[in-house]
N, C-alpha and C positions, 0 to 999 in steps of 0.2 A: 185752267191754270196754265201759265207758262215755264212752269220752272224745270221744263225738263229738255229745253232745249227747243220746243216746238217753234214753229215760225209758218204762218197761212202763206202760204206762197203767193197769195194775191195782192198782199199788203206788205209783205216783207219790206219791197223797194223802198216804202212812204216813209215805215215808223223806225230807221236806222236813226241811230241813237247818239249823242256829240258831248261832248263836255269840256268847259274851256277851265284851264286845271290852273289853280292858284291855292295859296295859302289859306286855309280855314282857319275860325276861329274854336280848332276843337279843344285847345285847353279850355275854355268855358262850359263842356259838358260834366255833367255830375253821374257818378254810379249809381244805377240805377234810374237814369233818366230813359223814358221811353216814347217813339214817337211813332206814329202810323202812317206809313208811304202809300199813296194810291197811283196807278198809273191808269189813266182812261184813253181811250182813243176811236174816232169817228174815220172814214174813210166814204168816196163818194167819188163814185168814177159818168163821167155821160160822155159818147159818143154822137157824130153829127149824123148818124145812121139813126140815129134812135134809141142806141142802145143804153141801160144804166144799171149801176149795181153798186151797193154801199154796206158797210157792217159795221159793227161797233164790239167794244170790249170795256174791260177795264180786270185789273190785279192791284192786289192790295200785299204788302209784307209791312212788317212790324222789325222796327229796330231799338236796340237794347244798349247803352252804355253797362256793359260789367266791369271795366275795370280800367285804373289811370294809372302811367307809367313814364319814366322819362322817354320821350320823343315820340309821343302820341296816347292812343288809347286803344282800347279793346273793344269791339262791338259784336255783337250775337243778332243775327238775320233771321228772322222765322216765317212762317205763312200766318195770315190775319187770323184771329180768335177763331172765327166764323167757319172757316176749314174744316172740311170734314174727313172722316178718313180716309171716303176716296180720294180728295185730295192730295195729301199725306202719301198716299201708297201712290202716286203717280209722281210724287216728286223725290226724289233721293238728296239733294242739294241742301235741303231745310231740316232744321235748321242748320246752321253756319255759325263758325267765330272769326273771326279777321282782324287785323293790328291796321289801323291806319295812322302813316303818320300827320303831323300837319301839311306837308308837300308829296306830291308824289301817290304812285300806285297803292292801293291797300293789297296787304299781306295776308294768306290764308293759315289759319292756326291749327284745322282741326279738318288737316287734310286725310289720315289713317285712319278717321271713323267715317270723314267721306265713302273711300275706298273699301271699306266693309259695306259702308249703305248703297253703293252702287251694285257689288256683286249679289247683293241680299234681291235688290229690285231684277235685275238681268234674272236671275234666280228663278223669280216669282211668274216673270213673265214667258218663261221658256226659253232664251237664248241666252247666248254666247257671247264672247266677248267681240266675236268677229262679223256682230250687226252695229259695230258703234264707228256712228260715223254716216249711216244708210238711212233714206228718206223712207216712213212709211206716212201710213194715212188709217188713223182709227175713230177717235171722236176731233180733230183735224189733223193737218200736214203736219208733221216734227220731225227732225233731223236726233238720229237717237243719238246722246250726246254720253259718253262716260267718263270724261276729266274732270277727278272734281275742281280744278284749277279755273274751269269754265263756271264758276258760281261769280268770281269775282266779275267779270261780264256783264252776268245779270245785273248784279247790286249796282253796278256805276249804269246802270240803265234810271235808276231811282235817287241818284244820285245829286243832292241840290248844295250840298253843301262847299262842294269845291269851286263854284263857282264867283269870281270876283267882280264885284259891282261896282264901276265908276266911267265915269265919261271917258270915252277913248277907249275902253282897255278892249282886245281884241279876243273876239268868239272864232270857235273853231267848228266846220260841221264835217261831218266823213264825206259829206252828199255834196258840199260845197264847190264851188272853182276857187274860193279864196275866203279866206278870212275876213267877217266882219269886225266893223268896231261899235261897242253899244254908246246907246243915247239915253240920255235920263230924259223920260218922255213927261214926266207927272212926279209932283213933291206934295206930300202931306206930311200932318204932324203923327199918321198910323205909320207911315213908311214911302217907300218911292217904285217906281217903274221904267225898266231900260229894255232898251229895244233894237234888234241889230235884223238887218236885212240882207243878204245873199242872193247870189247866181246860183243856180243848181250847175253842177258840173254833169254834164250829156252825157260822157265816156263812161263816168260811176254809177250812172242811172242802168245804162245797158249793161253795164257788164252785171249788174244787181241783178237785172232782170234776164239776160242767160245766164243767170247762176241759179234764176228760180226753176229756168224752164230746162234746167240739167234735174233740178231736187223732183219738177211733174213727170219729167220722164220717166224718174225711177221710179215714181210712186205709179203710174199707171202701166210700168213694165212695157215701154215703149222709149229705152233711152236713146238720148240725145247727149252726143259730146257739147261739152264747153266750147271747143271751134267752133263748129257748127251751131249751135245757138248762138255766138258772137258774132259769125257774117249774116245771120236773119237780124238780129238787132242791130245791123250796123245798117238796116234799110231805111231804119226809122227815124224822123228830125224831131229833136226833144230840146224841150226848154222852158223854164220855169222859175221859180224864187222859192227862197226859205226864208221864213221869217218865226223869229224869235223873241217873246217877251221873259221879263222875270220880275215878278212881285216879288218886294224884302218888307221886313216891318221895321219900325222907326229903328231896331237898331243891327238894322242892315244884314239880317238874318234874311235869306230866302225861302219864302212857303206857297213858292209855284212856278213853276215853270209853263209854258204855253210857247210849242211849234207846229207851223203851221207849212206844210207842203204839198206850193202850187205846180202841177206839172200840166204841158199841153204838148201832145204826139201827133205826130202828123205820119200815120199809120202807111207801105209802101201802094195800098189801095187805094191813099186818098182821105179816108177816112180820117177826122182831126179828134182825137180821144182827149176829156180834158180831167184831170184827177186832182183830189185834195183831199187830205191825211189831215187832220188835228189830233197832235199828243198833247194831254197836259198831266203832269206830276205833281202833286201836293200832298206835303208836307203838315201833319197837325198832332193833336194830343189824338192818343188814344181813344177809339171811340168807346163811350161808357167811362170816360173820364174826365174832370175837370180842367179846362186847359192851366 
C-alpha cells in the first residue's frame, strides 16, 4: 500500500502525478454515493547494454459523499474493503474527511484525529517525531511522512473529477516543458475520448532523479547531497513525451484516466536507457455493487 508516504525510488520519476484543475460537476453528487478508485501502474526500463527491469503495482481507495453544503460537499477517503489490518496499521492517513469545493484545492476536515493517528502509528513503531521526513527501506523505499496535510496529496493522485473535457482546453503535467491542449480523439453515443501529448521537461526529470538518488543514499547509509547528485545527473541527455488520455461517459463524467511516460537517456558511458511508465486511474461502483 501507498498511503503512507512510500515512493520505490526506481519508479518515482515515471509515475509524478498532474491534474489540469477546472470546475466539476460536484453539485450532482448525492449523500451517500460511493465510488471505488483504482490506481494501477506498469514500468519497463531496457538498456542497449542488455540490461532490463520492470514492476508493476496498483492501490485501490473507496470515496464516500457524507454530506452537501453551500459551496461544495464533504467526502470521506478510506482504504478498499479488501484491506486488511496490516494494511490499516501501516497507514495512519485513512480514513480521511475533506470539503471540496467546486473550484479549487480540497480542504481537510479531520485534521486533530489525523494528528492522534499519526502519533498512535510513530508510537507503535518505535520512533520519534524526529524520523519524519527520513528515507528507510522495510517491505519498500518510503519517505516517512507525518503531516496529515500530506493525505490531500495523495487523494488528488486518484483524482478524476476535476478535470475539464473539451477541445482546446489545456493539460498541465509537473514532468512537462509546457502545457498541452486536448483533442477529442473518438465520439460515441457511451461517451468520448481526449487526448493531449507533451515534451518531458529534461531539468524536472534530473532533478526527480537526484532527488531519488539523495532518498538511496539515506537509505543504504551511503549519503549523497542534492548538489552532488545534480552535477552526476546533469551528465545525462534525456528526452522523451507524455501522453495522456481520458475516457468520459455520455455524460461527460470521467472514469479513466490513462498516462503514458516515454523517456530515452543517453547515459555519460554511452549507454542509451529507454523507460516507459503506464499509470491509469479508474473510477467505478463499488466492487460487490450494482453500478
Amino acid at each position: 500500500m501507498r498511503f503512507i508516504g512510500k515512493l520505490a525510488v526506481a519508479t518515482a520519476l515515471l509515475l509524478s502525478s498532474a491534474n489540469a484543475w477546472a470546475q466539476a460537476p460536484i453539485n450532482l453528487l448525492k449523500v451517500g454515493e460511493e465510488s471505488e478508485i483504482t490506481k494501477s501502474y506498469t514500468t519497463s526500463d531496457q538498456g542497449s547494454d542488455g540490461s532490463t527491469s520492470s514492476s508493476s503495482g496498483h492501490d485501490t481507495i473507496l470515496e464516500r459523499v457524507i454530506g452537501a453544503r453551500e459551496g461544495g460537499v464533504e467526502l470521506e477517503y478510506d482504504l478498499s474493503r479488501d484491506a486488511t489490518a496490516e494494511d490499516r496499521a501501516r497507514s495512519w492517513q485513512f480514513p480521511t474527511r475533506v470539503f471540496r469545493p467546486p473550484s479549487g484545492p480540497m480542504k481537510l476536515l479531520n485534521r486533530a484525529e489525523l494528528e492522534t493517528r499519526v502519533d498512535g502509528w510513530l508510537k507503535t513503531a518505535g520512533w520519534s517525531r524526529a524520523v519524519c521526513g527520513r528515507w528507510i527501506f522495510t517491505w519498500n523505499a518510503f519517505r516517512i511522512e507525518c503531516d496529515p496535510q500530506s493525505v490531500i496529496e495523495t487523494i488528488e493522485e486518484y483524482d478524476l473529477r476535476s478535470t475539464k473535457l473539451r477541445e482546446g482546453a489545456t493539460y498541465r503535467d509537473t514532468m512537462a516543458r509546457q502545457p498541452g491542449a486536448l483533442t477529442r480523439t473518438a465520439t460515441s453515443p457511451t461517451g468520448e475520448i481526449y487526448r493531449a501529448l507533451m515534451d518531458v521537461d529534461s531539468d524536472v526529470v534530473r532533478r526527480s532523479r537526484a532527488e531519488s538518488d539523495v532518498a538511496a543514499g539515506e537509505i543504504m547509509r551511503k549519503p549523497v547531497t542534492l548538489d552532488a547528485a545534480l552535477r552526476e545527473r546533469a551528465k545525462e541527455s534525456i528526452s522523451g513525451t507524455i501522453s495522456v488520455a481520458f475516457d468520459a461517459d455520455s455524460a461527460g463524467n470521467v472514469w479513466r484516466r490513462t498516462k503514458v511516460t516515454k523517456l530515452e537517456t543517453r547515459k555519460p558511458n554511452g549507454v542509451l536507457e529507454t523507460s516507459t511508465a503506464t499509470e491509469i486511474v479508474t473510477r467505478g461502483p463499488v466492487s460487490g455493487r450494482k453500478p
